[in-house]
VMD Tcl script that draws the C-alpha trace (Angstrom):
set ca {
  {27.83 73.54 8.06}
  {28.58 70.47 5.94}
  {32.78 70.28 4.66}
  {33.19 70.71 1.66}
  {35.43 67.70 0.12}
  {34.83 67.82 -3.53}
  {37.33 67.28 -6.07}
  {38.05 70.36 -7.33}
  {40.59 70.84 -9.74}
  {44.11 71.23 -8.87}
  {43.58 69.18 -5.40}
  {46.39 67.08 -5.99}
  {48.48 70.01 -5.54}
  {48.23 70.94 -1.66}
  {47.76 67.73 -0.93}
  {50.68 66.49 -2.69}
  {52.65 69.71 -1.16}
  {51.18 68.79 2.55}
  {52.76 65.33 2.49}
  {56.41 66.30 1.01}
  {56.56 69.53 3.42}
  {55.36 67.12 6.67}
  {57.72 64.33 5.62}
  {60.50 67.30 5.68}
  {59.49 68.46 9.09}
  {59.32 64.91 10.39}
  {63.09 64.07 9.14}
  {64.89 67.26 9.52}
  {67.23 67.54 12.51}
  {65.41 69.83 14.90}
  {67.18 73.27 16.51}
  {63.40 74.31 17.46}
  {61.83 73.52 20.89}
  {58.70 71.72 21.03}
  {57.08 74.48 22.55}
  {58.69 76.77 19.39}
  {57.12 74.11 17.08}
  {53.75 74.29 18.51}
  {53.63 77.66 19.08}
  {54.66 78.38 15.76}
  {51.98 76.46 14.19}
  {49.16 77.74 15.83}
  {50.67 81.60 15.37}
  {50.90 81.15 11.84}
  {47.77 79.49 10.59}
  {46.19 81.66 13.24}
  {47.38 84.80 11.47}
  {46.90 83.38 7.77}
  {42.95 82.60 8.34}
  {42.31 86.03 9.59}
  {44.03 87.28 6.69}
  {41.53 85.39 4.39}
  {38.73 86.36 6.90}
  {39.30 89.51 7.03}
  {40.55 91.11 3.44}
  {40.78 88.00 1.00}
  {37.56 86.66 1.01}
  {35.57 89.72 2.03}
  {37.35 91.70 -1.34}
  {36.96 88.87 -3.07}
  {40.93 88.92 -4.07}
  {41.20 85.53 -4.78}
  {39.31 81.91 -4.44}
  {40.85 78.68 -3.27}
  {39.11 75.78 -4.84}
  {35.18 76.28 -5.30}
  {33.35 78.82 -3.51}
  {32.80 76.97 -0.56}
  {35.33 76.10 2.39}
  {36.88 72.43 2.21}
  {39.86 70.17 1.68}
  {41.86 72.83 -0.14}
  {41.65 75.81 2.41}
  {42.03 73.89 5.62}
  {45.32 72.75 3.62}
  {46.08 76.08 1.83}
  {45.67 78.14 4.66}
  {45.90 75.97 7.91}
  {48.73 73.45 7.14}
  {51.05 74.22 4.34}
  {51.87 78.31 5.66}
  {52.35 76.50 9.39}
  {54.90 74.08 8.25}
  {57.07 76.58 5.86}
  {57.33 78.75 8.85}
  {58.62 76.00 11.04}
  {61.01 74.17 8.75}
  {62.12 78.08 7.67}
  {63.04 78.42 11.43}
  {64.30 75.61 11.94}
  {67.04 76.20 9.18}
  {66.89 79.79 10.16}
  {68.74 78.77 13.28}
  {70.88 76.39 11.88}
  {72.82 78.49 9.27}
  {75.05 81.13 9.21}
  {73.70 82.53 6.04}
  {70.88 83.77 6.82}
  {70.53 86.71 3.97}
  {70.49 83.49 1.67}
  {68.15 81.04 3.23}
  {65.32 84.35 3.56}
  {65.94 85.09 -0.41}
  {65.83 81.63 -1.13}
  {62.28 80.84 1.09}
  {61.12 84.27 -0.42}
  {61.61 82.58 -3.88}
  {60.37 79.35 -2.80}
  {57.10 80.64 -1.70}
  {56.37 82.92 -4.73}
  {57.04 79.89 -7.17}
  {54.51 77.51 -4.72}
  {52.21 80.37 -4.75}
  {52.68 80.58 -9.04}
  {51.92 76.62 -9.23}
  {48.64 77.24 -6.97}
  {48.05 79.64 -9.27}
  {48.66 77.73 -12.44}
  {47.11 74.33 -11.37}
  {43.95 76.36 -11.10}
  {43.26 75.80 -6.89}
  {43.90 79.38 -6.43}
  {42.29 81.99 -8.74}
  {41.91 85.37 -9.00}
  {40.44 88.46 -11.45}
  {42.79 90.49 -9.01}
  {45.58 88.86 -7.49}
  {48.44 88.44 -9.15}
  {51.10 85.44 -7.18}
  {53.70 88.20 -7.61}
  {51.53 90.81 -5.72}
  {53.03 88.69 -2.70}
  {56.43 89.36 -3.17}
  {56.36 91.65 -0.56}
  {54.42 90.30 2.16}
  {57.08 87.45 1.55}
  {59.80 90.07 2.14}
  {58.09 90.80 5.52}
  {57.30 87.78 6.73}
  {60.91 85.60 6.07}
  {62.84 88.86 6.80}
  {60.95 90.52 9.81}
  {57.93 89.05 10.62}
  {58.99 85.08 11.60}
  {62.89 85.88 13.10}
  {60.73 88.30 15.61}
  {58.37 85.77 15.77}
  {61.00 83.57 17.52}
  {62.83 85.97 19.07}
  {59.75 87.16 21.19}
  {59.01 83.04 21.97}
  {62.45 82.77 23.40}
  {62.82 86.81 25.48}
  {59.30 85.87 26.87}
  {59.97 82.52 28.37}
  {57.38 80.66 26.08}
  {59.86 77.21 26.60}
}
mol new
graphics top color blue
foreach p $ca { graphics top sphere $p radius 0.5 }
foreach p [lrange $ca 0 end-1] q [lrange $ca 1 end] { graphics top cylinder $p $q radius 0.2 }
display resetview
């Protein structure tokens, strides 16, 4: 199975997003753990490609880049949701205003999801980027504070 690194259109677009959200994560102050981190990463692009395994791409609900698997899904997929999750953590545990920093990543990811959609590297008959409001509900407001809450009551440091 040959990679597929075309230029497609809209490319410049996760990788331009890649490089500003790893230069954050390689500045900010850290309150995470190393083991957190890595953990972390592997958890969440774990989970996001069986997502697109398992409903996305066999639905058909939306397509990143051209038909075949490249550049843009290895960023789309394996990088970008990784590092939002950490650097969302990270401030997570930093803040006392929590309420605010999950509204504000909630919004954050719907309007990076509407650019995806609008620079034409995700597209979709089906999906509409608002039809994730929700699952970004879940994730920033359940699914990543138990995320590190079962890390640190199960000894994972």
């Amino acid at each position: 199975m040959n990679p597929n690194f075309d230029i497609v259109k809209g490319i410049w677009y996760p990788i331009t997003l890649s490089i500003v959200l790893i230069l954050i994560f390689l500045f900010m102050p850290k309150k995470l753990n190393k083991t957190e981190i890595y953990t972390t990463f592997g958890v969440i692009g774990y989970v996001v490609w069986m997502v697109n395994i398992t409903i996305a791409a066999p639905f058909d609900i939306f397509d990143i880049g051209t038909k075949r698997d490249g550049l843009p899904e290895l960023l789309l997929y394996g990088l970008i949701p990784s590092l939002i999750a950490i650097i969302f953590l990270n401030l997570f545990e930093a803040t006392k205003r929590k309420k605010a920093l999950i509204i504000f990543f909630i919004i954050l990811s719907t309007v990076l999801e509407w650019i995806a959609h609008k620079t034409g590297i995700m597209t979709s008959d089906i999906w509409k980027f608002y039809y994730s409001i929700p699952v970004f509900v879940f994730v920033f407001f359940v699914g990543l504070p138990w995320h590190l809450k079962f890390i640190r009551t199960n000894h994972l440091k």
